[in-house]
Each structure stands twice: as structure tokens, then as C-alpha cells.
CHARMM internal coordinates of N, CA and C (Angstrom, degrees):
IC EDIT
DIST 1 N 1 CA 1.4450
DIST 1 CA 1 C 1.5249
ANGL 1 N 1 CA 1 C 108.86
DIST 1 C 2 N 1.0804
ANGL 1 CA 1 C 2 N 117.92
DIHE 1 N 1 CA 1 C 2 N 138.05
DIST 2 N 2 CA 1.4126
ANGL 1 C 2 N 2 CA 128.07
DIHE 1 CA 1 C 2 N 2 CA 160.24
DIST 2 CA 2 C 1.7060
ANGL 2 N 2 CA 2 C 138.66
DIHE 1 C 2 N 2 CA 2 C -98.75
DIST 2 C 3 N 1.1843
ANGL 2 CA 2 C 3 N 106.00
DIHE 2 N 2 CA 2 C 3 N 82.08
DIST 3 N 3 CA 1.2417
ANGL 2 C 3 N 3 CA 101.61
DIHE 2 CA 2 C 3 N 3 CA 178.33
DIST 3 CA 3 C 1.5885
ANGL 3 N 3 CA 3 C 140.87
DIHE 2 C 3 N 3 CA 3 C -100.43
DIST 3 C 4 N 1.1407
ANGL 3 CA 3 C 4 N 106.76
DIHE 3 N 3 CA 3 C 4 N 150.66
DIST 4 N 4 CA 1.8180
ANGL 3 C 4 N 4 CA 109.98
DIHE 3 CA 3 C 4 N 4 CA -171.81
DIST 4 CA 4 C 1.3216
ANGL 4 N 4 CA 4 C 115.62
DIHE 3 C 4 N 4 CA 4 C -23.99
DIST 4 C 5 N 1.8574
ANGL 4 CA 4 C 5 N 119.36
DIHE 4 N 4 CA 4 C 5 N 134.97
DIST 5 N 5 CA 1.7805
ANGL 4 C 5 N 5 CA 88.83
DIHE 4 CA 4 C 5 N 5 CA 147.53
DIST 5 CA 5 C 1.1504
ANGL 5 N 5 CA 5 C 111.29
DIHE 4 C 5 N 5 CA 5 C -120.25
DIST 5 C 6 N 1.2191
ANGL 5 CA 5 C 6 N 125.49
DIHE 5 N 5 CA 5 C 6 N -172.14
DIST 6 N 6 CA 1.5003
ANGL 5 C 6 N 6 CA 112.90
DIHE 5 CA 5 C 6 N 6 CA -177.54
DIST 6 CA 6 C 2.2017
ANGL 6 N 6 CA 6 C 81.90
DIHE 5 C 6 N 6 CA 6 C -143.50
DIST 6 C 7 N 1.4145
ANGL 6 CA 6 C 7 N 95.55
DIHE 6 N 6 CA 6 C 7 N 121.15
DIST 7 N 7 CA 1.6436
ANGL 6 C 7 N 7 CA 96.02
DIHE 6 CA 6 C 7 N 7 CA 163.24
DIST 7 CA 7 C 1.7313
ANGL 7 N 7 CA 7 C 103.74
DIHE 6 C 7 N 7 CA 7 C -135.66
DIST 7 C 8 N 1.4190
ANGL 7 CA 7 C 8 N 95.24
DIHE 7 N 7 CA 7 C 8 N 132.59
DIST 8 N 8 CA 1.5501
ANGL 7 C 8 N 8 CA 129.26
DIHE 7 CA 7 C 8 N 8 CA 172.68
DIST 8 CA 8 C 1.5806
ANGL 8 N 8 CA 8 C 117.56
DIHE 7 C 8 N 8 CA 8 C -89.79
DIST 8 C 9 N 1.3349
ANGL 8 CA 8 C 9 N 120.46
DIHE 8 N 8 CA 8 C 9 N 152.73
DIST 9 N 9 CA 0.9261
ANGL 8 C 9 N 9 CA 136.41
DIHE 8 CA 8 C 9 N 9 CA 179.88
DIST 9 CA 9 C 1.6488
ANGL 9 N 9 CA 9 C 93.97
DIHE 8 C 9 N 9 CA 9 C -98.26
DIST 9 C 10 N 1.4587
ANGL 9 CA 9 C 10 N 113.18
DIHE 9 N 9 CA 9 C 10 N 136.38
DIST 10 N 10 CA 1.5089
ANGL 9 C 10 N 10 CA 118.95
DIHE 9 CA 9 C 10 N 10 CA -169.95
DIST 10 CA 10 C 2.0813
ANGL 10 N 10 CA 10 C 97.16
DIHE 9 C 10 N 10 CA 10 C -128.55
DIST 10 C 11 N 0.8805
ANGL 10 CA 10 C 11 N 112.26
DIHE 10 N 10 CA 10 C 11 N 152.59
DIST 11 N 11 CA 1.4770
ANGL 10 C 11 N 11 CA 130.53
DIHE 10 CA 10 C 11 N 11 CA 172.56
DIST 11 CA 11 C 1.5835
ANGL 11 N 11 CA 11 C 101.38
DIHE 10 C 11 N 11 CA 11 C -41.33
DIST 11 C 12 N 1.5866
ANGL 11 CA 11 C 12 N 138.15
DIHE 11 N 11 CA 11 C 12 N -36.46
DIST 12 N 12 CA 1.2908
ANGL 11 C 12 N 12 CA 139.08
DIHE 11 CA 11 C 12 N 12 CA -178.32
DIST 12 CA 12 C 1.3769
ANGL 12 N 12 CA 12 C 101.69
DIHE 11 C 12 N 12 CA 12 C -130.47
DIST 12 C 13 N 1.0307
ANGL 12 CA 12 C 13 N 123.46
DIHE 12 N 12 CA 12 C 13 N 34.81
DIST 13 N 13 CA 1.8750
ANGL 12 C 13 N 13 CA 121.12
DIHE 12 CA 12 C 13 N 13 CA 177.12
DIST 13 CA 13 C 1.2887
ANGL 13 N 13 CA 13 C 111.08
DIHE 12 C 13 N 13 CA 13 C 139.64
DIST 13 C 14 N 1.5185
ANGL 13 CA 13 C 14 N 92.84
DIHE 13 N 13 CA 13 C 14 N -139.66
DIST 14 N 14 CA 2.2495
ANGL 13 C 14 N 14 CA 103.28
DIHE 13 CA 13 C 14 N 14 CA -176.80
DIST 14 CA 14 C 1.7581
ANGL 14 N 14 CA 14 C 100.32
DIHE 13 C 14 N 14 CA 14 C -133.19
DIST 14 C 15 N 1.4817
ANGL 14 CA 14 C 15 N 72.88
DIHE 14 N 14 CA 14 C 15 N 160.23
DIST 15 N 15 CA 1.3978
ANGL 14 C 15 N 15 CA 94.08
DIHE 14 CA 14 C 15 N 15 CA -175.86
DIST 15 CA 15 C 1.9135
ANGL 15 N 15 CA 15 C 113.53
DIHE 14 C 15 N 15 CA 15 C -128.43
DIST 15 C 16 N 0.8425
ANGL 15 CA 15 C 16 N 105.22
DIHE 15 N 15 CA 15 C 16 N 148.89
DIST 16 N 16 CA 1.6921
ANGL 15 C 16 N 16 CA 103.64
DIHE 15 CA 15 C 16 N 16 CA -172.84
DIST 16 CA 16 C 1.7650
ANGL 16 N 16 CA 16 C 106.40
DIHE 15 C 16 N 16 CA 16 C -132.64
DIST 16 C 17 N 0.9584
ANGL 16 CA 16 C 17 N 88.63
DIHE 16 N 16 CA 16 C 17 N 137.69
DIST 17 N 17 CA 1.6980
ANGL 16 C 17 N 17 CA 109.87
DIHE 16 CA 16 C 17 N 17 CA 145.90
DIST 17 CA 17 C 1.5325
ANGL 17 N 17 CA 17 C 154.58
DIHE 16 C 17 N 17 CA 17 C 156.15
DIST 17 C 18 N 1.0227
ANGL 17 CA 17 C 18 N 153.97
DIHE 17 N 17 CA 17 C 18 N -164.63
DIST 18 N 18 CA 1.2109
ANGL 17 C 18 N 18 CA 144.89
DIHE 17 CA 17 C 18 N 18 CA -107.26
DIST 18 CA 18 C 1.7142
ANGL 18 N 18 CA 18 C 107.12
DIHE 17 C 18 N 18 CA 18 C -136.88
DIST 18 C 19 N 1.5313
ANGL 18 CA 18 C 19 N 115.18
DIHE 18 N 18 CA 18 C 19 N 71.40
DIST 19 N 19 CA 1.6325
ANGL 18 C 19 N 19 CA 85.58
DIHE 18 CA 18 C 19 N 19 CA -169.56
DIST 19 CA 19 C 1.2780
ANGL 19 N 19 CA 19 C 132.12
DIHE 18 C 19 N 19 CA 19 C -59.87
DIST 19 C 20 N 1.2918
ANGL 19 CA 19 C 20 N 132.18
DIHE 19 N 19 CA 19 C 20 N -5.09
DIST 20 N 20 CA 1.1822
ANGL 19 C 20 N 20 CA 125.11
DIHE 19 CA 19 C 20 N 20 CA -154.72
DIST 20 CA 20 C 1.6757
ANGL 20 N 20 CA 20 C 91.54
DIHE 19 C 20 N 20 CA 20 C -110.09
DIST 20 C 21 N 1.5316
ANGL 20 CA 20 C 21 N 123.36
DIHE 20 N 20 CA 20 C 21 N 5.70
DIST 21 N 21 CA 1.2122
ANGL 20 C 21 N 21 CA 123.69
DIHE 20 CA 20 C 21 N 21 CA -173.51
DIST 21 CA 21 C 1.5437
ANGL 21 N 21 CA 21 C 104.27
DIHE 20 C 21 N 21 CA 21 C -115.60
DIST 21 C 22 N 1.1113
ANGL 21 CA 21 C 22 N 147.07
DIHE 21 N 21 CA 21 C 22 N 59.13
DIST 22 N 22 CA 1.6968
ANGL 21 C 22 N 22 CA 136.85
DIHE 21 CA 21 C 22 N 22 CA -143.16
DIST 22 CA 22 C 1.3831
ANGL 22 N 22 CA 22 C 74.04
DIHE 21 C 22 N 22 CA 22 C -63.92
DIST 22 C 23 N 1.6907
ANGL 22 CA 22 C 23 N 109.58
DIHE 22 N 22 CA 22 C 23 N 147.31
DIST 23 N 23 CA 1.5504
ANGL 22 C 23 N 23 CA 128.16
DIHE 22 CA 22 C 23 N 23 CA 127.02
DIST 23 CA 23 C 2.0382
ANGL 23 N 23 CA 23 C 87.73
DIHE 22 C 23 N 23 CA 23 C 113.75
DIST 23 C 24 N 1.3806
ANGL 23 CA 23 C 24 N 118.05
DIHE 23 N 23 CA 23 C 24 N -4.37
DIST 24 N 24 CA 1.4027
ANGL 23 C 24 N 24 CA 139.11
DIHE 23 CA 23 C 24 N 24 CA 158.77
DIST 24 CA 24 C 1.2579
ANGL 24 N 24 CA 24 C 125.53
DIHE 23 C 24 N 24 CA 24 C -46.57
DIST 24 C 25 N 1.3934
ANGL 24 CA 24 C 25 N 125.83
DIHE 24 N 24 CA 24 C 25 N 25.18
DIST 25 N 25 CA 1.4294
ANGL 24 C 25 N 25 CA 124.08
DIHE 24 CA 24 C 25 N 25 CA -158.28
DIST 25 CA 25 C 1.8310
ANGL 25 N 25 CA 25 C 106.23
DIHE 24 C 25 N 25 CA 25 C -108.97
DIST 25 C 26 N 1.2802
ANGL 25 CA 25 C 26 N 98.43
DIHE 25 N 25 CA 25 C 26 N 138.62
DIST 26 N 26 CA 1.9810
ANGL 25 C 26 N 26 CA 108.66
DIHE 25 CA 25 C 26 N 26 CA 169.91
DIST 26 CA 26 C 1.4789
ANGL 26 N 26 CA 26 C 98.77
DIHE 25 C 26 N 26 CA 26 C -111.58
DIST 26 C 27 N 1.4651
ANGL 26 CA 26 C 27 N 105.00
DIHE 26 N 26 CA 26 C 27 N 167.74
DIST 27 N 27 CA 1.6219
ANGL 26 C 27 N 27 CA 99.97
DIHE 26 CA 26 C 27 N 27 CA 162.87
DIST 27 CA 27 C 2.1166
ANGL 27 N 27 CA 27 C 74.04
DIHE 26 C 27 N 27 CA 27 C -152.08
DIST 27 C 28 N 1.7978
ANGL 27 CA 27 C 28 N 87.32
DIHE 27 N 27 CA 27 C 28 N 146.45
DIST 28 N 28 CA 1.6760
ANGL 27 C 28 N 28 CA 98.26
DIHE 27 CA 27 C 28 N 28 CA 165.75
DIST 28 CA 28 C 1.5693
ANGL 28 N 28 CA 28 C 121.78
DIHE 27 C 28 N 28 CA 28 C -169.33
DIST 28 C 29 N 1.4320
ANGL 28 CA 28 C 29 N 112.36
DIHE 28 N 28 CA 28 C 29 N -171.40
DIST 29 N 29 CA 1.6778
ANGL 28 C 29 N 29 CA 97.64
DIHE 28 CA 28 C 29 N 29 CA -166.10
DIST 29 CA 29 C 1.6842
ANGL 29 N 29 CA 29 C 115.07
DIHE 28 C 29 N 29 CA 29 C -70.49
DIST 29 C 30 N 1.3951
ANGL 29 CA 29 C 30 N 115.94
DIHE 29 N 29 CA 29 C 30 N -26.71
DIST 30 N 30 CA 1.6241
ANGL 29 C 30 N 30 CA 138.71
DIHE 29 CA 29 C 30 N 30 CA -162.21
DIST 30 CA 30 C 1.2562
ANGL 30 N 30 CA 30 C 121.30
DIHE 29 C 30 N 30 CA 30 C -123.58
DIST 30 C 31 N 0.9547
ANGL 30 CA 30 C 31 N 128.39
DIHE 30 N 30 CA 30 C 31 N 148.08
DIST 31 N 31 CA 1.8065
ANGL 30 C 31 N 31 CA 119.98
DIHE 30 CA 30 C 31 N 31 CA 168.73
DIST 31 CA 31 C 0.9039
ANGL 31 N 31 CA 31 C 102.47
DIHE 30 C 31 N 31 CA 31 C -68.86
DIST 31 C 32 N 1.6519
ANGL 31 CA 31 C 32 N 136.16
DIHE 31 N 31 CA 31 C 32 N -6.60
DIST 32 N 32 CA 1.8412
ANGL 31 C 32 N 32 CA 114.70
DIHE 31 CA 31 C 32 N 32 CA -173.31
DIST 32 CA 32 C 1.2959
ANGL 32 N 32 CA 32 C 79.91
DIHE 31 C 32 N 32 CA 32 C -98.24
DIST 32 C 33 N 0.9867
ANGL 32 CA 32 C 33 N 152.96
DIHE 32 N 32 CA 32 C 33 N -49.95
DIST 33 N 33 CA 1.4615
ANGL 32 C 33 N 33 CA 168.09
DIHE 32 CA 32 C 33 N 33 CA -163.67
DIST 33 CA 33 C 1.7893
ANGL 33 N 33 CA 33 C 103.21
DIHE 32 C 33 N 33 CA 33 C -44.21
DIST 33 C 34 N 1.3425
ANGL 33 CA 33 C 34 N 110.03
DIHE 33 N 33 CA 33 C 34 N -36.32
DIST 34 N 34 CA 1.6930
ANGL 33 C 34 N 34 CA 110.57
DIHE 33 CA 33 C 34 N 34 CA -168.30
DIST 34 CA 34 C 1.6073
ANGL 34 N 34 CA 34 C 88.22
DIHE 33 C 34 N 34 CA 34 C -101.83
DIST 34 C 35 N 1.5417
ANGL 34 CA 34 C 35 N 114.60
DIHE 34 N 34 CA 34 C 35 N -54.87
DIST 35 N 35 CA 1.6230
ANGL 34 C 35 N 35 CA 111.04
DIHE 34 CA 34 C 35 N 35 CA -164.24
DIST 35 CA 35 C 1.7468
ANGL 35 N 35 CA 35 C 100.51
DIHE 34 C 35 N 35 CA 35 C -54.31
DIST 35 C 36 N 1.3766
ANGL 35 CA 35 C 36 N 129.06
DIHE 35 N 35 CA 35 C 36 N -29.51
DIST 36 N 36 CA 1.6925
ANGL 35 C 36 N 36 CA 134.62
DIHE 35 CA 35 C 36 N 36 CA -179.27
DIST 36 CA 36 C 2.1658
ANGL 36 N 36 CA 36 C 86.89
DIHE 35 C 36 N 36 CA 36 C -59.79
DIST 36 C 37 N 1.3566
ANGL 36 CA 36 C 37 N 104.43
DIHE 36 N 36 CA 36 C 37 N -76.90
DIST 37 N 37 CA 1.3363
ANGL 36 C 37 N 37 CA 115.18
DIHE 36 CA 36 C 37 N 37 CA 177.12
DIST 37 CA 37 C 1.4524
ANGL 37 N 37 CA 37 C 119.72
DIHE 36 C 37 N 37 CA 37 C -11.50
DIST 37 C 38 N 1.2947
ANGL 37 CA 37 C 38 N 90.28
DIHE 37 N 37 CA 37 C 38 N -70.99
DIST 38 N 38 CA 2.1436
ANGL 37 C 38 N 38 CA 101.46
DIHE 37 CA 37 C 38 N 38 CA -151.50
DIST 38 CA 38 C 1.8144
ANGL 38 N 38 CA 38 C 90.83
DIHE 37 C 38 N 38 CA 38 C -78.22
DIST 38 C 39 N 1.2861
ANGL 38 CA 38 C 39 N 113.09
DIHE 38 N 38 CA 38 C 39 N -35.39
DIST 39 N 39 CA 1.6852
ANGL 38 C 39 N 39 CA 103.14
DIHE 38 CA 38 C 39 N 39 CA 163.21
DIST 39 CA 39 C 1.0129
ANGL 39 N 39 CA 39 C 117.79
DIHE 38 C 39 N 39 CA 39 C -30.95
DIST 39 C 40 N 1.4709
ANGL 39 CA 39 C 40 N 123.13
DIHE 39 N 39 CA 39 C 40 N -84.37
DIST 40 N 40 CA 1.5846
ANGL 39 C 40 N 40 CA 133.95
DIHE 39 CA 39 C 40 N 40 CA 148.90
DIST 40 CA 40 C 1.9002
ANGL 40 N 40 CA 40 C 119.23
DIHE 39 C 40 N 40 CA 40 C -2.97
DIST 40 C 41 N 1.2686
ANGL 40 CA 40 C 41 N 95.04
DIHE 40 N 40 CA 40 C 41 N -56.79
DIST 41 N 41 CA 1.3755
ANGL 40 C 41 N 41 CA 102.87
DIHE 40 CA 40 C 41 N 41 CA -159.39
DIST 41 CA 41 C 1.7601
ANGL 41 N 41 CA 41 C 98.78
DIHE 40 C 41 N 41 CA 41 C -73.48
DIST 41 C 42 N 1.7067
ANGL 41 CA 41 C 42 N 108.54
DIHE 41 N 41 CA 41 C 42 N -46.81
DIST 42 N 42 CA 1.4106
ANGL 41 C 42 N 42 CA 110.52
DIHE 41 CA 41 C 42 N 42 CA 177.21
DIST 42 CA 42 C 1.9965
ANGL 42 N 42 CA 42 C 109.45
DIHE 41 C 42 N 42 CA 42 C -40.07
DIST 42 C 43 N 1.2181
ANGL 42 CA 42 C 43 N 94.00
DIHE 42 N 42 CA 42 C 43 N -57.30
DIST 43 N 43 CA 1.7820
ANGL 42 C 43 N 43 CA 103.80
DIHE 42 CA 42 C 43 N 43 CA -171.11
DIST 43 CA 43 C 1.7108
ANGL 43 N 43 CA 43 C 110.72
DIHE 42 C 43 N 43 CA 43 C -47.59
DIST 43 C 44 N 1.5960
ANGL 43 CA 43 C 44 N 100.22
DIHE 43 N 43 CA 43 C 44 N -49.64
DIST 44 N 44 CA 1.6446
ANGL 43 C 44 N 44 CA 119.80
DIHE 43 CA 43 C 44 N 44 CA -168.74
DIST 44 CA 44 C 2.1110
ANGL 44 N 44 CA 44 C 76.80
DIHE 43 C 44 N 44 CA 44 C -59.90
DIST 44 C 45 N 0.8393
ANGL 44 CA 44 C 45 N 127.96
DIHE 44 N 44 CA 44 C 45 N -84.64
DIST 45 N 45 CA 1.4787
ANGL 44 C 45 N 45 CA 146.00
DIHE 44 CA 44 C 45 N 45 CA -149.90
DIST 45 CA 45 C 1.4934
ANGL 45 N 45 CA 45 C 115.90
DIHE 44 C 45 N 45 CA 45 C -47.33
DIST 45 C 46 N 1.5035
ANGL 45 CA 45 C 46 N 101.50
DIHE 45 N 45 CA 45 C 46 N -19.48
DIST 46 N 46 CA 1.5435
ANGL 45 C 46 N 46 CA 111.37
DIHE 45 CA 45 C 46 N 46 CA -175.33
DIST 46 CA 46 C 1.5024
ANGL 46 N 46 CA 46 C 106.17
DIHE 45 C 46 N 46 CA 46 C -96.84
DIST 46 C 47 N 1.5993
ANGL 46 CA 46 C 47 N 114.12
DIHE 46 N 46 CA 46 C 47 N -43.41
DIST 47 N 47 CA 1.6610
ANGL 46 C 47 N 47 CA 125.83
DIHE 46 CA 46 C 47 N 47 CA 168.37
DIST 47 CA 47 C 1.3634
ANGL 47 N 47 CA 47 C 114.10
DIHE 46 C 47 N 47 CA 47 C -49.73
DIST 47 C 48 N 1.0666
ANGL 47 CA 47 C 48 N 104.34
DIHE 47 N 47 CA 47 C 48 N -35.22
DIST 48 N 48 CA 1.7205
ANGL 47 C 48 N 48 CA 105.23
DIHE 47 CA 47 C 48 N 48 CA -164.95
DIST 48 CA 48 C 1.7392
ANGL 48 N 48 CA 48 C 107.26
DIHE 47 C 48 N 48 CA 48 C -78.44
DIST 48 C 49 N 1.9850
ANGL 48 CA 48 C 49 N 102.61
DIHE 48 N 48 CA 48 C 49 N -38.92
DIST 49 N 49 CA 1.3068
ANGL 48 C 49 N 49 CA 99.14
DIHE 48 CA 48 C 49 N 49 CA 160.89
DIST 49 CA 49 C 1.7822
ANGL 49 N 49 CA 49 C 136.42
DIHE 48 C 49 N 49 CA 49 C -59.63
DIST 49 C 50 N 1.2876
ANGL 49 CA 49 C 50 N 87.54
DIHE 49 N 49 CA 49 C 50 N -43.35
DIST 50 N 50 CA 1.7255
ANGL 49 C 50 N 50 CA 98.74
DIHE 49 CA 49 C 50 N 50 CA 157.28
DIST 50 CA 50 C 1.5575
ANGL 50 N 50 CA 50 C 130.78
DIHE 49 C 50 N 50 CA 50 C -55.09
DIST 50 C 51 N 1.1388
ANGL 50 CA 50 C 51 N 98.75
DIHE 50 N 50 CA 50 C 51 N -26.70
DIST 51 N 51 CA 1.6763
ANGL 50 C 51 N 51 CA 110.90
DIHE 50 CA 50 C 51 N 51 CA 167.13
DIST 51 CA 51 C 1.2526
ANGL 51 N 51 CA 51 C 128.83
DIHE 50 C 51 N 51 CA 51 C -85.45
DIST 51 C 52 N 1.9591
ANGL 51 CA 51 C 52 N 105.53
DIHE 51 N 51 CA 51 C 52 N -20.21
DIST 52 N 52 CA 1.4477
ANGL 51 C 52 N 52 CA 79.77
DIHE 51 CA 51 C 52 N 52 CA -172.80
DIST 52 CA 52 C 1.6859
ANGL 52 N 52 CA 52 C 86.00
DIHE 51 C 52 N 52 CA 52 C -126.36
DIST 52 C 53 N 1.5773
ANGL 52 CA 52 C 53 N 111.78
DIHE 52 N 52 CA 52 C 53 N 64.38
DIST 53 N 53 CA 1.6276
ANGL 52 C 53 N 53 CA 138.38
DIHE 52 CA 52 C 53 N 53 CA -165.07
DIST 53 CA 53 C 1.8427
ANGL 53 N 53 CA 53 C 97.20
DIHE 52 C 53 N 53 CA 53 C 14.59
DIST 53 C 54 N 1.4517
ANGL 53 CA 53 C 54 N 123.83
DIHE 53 N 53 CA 53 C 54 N 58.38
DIST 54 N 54 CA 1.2280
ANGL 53 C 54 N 54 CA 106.23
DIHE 53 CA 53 C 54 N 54 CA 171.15
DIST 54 CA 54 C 2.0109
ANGL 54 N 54 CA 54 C 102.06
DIHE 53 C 54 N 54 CA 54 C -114.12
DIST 54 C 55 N 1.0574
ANGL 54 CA 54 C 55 N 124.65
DIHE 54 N 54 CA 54 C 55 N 131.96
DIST 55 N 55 CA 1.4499
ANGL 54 C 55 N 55 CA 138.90
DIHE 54 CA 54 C 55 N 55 CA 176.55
DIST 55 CA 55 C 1.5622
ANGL 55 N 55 CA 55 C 121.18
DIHE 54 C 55 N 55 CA 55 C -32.97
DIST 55 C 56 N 1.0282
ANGL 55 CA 55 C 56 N 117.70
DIHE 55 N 55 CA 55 C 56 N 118.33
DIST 56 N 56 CA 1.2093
ANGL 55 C 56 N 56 CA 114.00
DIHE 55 CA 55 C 56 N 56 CA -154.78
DIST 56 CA 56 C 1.8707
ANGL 56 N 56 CA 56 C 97.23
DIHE 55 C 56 N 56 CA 56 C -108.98
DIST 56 C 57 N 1.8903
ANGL 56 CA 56 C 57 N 78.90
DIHE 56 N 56 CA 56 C 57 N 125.37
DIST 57 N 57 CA 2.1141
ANGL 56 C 57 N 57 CA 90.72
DIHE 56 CA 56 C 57 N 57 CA -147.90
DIST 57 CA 57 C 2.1184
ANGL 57 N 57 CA 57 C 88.84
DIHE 56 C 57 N 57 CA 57 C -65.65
DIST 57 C 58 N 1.3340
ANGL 57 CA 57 C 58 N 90.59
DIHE 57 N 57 CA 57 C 58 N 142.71
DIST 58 N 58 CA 2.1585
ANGL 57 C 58 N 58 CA 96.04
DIHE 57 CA 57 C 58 N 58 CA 158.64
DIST 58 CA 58 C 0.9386
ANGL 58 N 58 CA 58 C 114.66
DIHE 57 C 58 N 58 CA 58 C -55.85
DIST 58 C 59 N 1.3205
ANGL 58 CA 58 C 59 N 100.03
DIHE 58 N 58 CA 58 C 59 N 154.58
DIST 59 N 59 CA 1.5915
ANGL 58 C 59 N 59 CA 101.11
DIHE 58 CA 58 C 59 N 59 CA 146.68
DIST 59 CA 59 C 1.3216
ANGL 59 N 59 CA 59 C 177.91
DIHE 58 C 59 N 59 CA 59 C -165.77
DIST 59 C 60 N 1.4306
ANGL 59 CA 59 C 60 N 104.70
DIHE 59 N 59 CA 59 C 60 N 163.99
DIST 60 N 60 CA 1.6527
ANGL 59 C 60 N 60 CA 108.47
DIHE 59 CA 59 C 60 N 60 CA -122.67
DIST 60 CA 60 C 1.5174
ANGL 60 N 60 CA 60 C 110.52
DIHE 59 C 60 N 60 CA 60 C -88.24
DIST 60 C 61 N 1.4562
ANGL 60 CA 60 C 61 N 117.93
DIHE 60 N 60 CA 60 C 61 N -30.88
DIST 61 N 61 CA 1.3054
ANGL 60 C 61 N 61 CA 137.84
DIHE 60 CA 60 C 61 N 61 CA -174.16
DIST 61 CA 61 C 1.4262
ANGL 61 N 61 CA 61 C 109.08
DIHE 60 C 61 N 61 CA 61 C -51.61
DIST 61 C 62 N 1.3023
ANGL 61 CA 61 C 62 N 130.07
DIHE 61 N 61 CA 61 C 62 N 136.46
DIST 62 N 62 CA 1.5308
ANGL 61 C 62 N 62 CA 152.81
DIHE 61 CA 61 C 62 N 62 CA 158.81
DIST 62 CA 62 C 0.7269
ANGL 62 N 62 CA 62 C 151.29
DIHE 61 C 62 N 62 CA 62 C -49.24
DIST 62 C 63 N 1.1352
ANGL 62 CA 62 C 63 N 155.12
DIHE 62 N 62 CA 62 C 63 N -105.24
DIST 63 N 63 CA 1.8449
ANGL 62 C 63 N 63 CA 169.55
DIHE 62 CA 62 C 63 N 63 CA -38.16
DIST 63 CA 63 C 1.2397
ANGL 63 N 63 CA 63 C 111.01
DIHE 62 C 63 N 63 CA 63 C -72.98
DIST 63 C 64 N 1.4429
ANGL 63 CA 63 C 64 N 90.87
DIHE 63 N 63 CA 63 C 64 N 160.07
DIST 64 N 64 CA 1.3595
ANGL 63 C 64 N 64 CA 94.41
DIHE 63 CA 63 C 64 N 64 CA 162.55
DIST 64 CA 64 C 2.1250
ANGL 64 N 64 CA 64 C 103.20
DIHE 63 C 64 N 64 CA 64 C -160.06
DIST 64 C 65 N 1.2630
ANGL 64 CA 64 C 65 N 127.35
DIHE 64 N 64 CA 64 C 65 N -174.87
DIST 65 N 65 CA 1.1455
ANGL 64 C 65 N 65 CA 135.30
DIHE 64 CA 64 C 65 N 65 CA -159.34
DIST 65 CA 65 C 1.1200
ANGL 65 N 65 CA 65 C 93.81
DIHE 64 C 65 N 65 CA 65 C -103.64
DIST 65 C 66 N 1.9185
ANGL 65 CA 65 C 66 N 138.82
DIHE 65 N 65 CA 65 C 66 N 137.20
DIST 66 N 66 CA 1.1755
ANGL 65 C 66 N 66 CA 117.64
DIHE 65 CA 65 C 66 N 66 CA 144.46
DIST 66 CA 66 C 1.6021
ANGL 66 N 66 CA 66 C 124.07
DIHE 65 C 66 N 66 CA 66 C -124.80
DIST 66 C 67 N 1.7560
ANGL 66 CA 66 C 67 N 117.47
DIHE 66 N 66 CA 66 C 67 N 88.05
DIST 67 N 67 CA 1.0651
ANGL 66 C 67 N 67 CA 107.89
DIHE 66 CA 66 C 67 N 67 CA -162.99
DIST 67 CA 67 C 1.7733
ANGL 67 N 67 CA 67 C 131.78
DIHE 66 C 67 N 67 CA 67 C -47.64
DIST 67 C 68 N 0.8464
ANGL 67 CA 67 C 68 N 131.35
DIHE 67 N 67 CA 67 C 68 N 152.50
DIST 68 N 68 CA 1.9388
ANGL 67 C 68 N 68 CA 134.21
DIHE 67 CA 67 C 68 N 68 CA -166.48
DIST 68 CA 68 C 1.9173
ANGL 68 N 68 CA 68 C 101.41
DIHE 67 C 68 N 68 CA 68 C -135.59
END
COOR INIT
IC SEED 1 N 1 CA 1 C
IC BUILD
């Protein structure tokens, strides 16, 4: 499955995460630094749903560009 990420620029670095995953969040020094992370975090986040038999949501989330 492929799902969205969304990474922010934070006051001391980046921050990442996953809408379609609530509770999916990294924070780190680099954007390679969070996209390495929230990889991780997607896998950790999906097992744990599988473990504790809860449904593991699609996904549904988007983007898209809107030039201005």
C-alpha cells in the first residue's frame, strides 16, 4: 500500500506524517532524516494494528499541486 506523507518544516527541523494513519507522526533533523523515519514508523504502525486485530484504514488521502 502506498500511503500519503505529509512533512513540515518545524522551528528545529521536520516533522512527518501519515494522514490516513492518525497517531503516525516522526519529527527529525532533515527531510531524508523523517522520509528514513515515517517509513519505519508506517511498518511499526500497521503491525501493531495487525496485532491488536484492529483494521488497517486505506489509503485514501491525495495531493495535489496548486500553482499561485
Amino acid at each position: 500500500m502506498d500511503y500519503l506523507v505529509v512533512i513540515e518544516k518545524t522551528g528545529n527541523g521536520f516533522s512527518a506524517y501519515v494522514p490516513d494513519l492518525p497517531g503516525c507522526v516522526v519529527a527529525g533533523d532533515t527531510v531524508n532524516d523523517v522520509a528514513a523515519l515515517i517509513r519505519d514508523a508506517v511498518g511499526f504502525h500497521v503491525e501493531s494494528l495487525i496485532e491488536d486485530g484492529e483494521p488497517i484504514p486505506p489509503p485514501d488521502t491525495t495531493s495535489t499541486l496548486v500553482r499561485v
